[in-house]
SERO-4910 file (N, C-alpha, C, O; in steps of 0.05 Angstrom, whole numbers):
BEGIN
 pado doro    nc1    nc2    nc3   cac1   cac2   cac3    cc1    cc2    cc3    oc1    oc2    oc3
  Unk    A    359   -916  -2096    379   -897  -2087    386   -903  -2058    368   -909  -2043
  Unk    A    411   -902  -2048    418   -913  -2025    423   -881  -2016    431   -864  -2032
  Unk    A    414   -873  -1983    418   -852  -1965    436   -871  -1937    432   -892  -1924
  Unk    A    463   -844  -1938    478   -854  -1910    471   -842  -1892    474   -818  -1895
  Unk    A    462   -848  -1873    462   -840  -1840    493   -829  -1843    513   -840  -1850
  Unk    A    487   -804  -1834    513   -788  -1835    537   -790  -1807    554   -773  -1801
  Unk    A    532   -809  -1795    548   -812  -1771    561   -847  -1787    585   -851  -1793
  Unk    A    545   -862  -1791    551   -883  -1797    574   -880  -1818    596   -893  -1821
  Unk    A    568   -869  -1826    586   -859  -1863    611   -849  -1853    631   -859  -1862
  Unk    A    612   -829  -1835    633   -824  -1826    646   -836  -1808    669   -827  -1806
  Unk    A    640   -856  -1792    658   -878  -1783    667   -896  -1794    687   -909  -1788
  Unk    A    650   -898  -1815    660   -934  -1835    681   -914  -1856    699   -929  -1864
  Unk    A    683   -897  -1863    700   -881  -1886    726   -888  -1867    743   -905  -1871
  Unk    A    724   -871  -1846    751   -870  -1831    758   -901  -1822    781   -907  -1818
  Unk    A    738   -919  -1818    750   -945  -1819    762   -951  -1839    786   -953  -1837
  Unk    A    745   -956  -1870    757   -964  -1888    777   -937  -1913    778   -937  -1937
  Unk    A    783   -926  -1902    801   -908  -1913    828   -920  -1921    839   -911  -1941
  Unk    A    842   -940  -1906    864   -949  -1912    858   -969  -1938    875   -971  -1955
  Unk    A    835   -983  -1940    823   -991  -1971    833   -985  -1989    850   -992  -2005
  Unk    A    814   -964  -1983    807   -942  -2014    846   -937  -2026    858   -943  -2047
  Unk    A    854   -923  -2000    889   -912  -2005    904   -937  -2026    919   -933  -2045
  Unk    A    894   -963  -2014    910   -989  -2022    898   -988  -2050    915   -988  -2067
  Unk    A    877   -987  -2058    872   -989  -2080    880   -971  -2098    889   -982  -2119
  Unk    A    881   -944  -2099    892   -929  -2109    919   -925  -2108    930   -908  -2122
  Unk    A    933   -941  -2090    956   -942  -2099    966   -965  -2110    988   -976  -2107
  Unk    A    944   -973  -2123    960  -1005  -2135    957   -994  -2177    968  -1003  -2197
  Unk    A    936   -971  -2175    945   -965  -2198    967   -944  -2206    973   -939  -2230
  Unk    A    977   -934  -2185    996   -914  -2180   1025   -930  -2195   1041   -920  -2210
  Unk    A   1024   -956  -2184   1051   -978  -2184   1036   -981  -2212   1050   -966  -2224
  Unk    A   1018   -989  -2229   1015   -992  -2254   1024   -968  -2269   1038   -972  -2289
  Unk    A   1019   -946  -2263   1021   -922  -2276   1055   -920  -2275   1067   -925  -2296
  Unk    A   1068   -914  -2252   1096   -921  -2247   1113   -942  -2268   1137   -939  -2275
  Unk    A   1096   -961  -2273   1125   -986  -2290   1108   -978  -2308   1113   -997  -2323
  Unk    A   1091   -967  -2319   1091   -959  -2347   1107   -936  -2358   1115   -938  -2381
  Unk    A   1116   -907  -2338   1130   -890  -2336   1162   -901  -2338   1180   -889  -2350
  Unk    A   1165   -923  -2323   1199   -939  -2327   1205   -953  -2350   1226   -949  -2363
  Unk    A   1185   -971  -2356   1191   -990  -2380   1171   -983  -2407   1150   -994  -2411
  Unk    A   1184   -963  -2426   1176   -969  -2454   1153   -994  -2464   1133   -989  -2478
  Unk    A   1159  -1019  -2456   1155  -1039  -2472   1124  -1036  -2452   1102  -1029  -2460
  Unk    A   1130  -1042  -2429   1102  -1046  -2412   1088  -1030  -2422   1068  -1037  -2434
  Unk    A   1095  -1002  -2419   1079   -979  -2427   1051   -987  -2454   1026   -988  -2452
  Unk    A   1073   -991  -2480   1065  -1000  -2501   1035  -1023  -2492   1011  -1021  -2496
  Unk    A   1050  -1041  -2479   1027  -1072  -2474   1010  -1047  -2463    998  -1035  -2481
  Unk    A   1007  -1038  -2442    984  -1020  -2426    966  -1005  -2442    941  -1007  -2444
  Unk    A    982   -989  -2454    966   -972  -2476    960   -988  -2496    942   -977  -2509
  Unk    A    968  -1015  -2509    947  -1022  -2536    938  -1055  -2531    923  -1071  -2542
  Unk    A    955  -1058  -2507    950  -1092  -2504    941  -1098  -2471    949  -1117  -2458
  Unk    A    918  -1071  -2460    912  -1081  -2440    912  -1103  -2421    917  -1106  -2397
  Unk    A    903  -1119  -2442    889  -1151  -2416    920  -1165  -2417    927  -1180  -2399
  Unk    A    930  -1161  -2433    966  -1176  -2431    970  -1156  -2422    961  -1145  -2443
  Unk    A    975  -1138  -2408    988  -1120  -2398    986  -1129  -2367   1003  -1130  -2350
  Unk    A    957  -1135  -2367    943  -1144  -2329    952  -1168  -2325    959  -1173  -2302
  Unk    A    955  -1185  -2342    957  -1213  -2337    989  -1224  -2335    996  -1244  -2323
  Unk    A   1007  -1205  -2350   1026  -1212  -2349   1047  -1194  -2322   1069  -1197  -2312
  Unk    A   1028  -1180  -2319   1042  -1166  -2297   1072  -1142  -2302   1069  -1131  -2324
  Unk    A   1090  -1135  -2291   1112  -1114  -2292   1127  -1132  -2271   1122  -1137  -2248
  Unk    A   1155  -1144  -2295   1174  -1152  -2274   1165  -1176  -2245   1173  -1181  -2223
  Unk    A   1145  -1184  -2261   1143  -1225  -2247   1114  -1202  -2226   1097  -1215  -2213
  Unk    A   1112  -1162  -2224   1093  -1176  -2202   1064  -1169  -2217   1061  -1160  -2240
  Unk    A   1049  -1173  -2203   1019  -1174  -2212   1005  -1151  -2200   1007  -1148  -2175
  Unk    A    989  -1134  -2215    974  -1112  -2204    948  -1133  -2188    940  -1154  -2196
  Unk    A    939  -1118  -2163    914  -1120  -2151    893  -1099  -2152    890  -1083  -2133
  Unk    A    875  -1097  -2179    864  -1078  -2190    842  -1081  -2172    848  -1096  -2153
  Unk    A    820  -1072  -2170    790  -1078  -2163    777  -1074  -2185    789  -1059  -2201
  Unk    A    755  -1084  -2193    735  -1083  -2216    736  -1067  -2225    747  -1071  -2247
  Unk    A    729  -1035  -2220    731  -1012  -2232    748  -1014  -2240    748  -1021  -2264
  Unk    A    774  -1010  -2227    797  -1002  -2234    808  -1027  -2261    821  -1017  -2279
  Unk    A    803  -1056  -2264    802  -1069  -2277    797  -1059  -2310    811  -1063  -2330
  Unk    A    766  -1044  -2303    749  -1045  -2323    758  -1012  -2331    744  -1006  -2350
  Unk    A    771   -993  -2326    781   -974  -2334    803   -979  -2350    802   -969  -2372
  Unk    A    824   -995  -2341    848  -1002  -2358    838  -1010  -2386    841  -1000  -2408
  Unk    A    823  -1036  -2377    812  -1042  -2399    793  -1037  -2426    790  -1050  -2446
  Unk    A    782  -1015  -2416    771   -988  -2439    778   -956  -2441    766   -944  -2459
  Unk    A    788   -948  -2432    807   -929  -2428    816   -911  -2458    816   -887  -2462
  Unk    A    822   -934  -2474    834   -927  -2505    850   -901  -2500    848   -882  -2516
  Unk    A    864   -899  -2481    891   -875  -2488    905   -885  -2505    906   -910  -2508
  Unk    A    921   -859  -2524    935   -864  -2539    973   -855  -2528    994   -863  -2538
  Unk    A    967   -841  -2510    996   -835  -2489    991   -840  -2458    967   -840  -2450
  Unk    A   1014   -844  -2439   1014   -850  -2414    994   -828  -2407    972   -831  -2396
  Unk    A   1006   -804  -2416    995   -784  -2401    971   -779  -2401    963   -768  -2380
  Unk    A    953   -783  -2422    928   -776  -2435    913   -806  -2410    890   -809  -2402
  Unk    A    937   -823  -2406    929   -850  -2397    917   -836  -2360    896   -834  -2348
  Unk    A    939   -831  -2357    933   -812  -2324    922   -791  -2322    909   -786  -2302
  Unk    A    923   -778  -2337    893   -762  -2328    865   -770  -2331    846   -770  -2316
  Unk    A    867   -778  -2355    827   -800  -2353    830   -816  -2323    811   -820  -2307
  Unk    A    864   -824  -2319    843   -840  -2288    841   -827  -2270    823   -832  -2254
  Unk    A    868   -797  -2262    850   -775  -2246    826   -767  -2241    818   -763  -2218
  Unk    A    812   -764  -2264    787   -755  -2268    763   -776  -2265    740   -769  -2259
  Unk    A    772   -808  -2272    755   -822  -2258    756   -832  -2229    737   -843  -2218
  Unk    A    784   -825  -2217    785   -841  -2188    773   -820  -2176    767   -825  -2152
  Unk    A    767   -789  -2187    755   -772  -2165    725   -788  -2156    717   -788  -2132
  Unk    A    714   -798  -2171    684   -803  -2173    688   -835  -2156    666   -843  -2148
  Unk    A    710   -853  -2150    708   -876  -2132    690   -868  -2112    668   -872  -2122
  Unk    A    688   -858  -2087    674   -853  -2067    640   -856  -2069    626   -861  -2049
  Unk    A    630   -853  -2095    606   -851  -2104    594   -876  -2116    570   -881  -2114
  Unk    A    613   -894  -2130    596   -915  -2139    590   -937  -2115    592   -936  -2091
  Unk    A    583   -954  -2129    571   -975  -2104    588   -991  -2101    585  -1001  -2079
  Unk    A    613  -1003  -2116    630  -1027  -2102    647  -1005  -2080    654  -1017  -2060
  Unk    A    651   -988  -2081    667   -978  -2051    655   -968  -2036    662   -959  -2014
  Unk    A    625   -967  -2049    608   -951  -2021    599   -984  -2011    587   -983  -1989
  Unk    A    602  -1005  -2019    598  -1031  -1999    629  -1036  -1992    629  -1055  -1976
  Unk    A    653  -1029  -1996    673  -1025  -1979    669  -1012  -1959    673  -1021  -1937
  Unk    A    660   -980  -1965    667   -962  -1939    645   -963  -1926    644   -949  -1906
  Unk    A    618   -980  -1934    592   -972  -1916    577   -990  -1911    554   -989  -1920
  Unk    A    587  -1013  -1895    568  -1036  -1895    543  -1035  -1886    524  -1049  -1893
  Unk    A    542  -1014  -1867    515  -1012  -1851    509   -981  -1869    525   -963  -1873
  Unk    A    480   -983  -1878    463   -966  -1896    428   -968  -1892    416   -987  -1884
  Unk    A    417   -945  -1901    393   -944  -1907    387   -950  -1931    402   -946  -1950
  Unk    A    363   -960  -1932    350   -957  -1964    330   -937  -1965    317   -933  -1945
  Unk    A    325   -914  -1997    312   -889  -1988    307   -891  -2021    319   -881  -2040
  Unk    A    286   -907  -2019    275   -906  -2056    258   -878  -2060    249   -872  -2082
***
């Protein structure tokens, strides 16, 4: 179990805060050209990995792992059903460990 020094945590957050924003808004622009284009939509909801790979209109999402690995198991059957499962999972980003080694390079260990 990793413990933050509560001063440290709060300087590296507000460092890396513009991150986190970037990342979450790169599924925002996924969520977005699925909302514009029918056809994408479709690839997103049943043809994930062609959905990532082929990108919306020549551009390419910059997912991070999580966010990767959400698209890619997700199994909504509507946009909408699609955006709220990731509401409900991007609340919990702050907590796992690939963005707490974004937002917290310097840490304790507290087994």
């Amino acid at each position: 179990m990793v413990a933050l020094e509560s001063n440290t945590f709060t300087e590296h957050t507000l460092a890396y805060a513009p991150r986190i924003r970037e990342n979450v808004a790169e599924m925002s622009r996924l969520i977005n050209a699925a909302l514009v284009d029918a056809t994408f939509c479709n690839r997103l909801l049943f043809k994930p990995e062609l959905a990532l790979q082929q990108g919306y209109n020549s551009e390419i999402f910059h997912l991070s792992s999580i966010e990767t690995e959400f698209v890619l198991s997700v199994k909504a059957k509507t946009l909408a059903d699609f955006a709220v499962r990731w509401t409900k999972c991007s609340d919990k980003f702050v907590v796992t460990s690939e963005f707490m080694d974004v937002m917290v390079p310097v840490r304790t260990q507290n087994c």
